[in-house]
N, C-alpha and C positions, 0 to 999 in steps of 0.2 A: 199873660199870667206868668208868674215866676216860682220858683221853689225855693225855698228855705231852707237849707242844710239843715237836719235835725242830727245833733254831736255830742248834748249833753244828755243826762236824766234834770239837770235842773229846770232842760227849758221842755220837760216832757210835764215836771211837778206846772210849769207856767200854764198846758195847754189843757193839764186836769181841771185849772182855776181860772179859763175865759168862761167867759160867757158867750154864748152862741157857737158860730160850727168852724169847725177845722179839720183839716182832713191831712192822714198821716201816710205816705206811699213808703211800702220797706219793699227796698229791693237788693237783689243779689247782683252784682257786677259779675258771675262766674257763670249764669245761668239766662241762657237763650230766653226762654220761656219770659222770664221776667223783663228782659229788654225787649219783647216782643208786647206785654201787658205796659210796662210803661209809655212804648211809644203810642200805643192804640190810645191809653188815655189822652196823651199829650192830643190829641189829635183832634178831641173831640171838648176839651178842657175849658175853652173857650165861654161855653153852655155855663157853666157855674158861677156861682154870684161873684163878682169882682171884688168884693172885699172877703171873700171867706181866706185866711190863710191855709195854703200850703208845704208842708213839710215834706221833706222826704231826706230816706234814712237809708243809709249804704248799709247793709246791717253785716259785710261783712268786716268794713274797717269798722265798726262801733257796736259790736257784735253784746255787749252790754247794755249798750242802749236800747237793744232790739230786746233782747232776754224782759231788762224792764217795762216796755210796752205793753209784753205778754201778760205780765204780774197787775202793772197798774191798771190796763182797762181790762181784765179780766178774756182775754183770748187767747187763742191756743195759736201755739207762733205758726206763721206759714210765710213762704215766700215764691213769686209777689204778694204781697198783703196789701189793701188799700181797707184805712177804717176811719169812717167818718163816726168825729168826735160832736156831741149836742153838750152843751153846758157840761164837759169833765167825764161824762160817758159814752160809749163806745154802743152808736145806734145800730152797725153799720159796717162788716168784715167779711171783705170778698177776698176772695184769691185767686191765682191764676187767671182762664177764662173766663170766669167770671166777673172781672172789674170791668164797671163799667160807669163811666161818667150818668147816663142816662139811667141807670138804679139809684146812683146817688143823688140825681136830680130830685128822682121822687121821695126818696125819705128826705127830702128838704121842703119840698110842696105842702 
């Protein structure tokens, strides 16, 4: 599995208008916690469908980008954020300890 830099708000308007699932990972580079939450997912990553796209957002070099997340799929910012996106909506907004590949498994089942 690989990740997509996620850098603009145009390609956040693209992920409002797939169809089917995507999943968006915002993380802080300044912040243990969330390097500890990103690698636990990577870890386990494997488990999700092979064609679902991956994003992930440094949200503090694109710190607009992150702000717009919050606005478009309607969540309250947090970081680590992991939100799995179903056709343009936001099923799906763990944070911190909480991320876990195996929750997002089952809102996918």
């Amino acid at each position: 599995m690989k990740w997509t830099l996620l850098e603009t708000t145009d390609q956040l308007t693209q992920i409002k208008q797939q169809e089917g699932y995507s999943l968006i990972f915002k993380h802080s580079t300044r912040c243990s916690i969330s390097m500890m939450a990103k690698k636990r997912f990577e870890l386990d990553w494997e488990n999700l469908p092979e064609n679902m796209p991956l994003y992930f957002l440094d949200l503090i070099q694109y710190r607009d980008v992150s702000n717009h997340v919050a606005q478009l799929f309607s969540v309250h910012h947090e970081s680590p954020q992991l939100l799995l996106i179903k056709n343009g909506e936001c099923i799906l907004d763990q944070s911190h300890g909480g991320i876990s590949v195996d929750e997002t498994i089952s809102e996918i089942s």
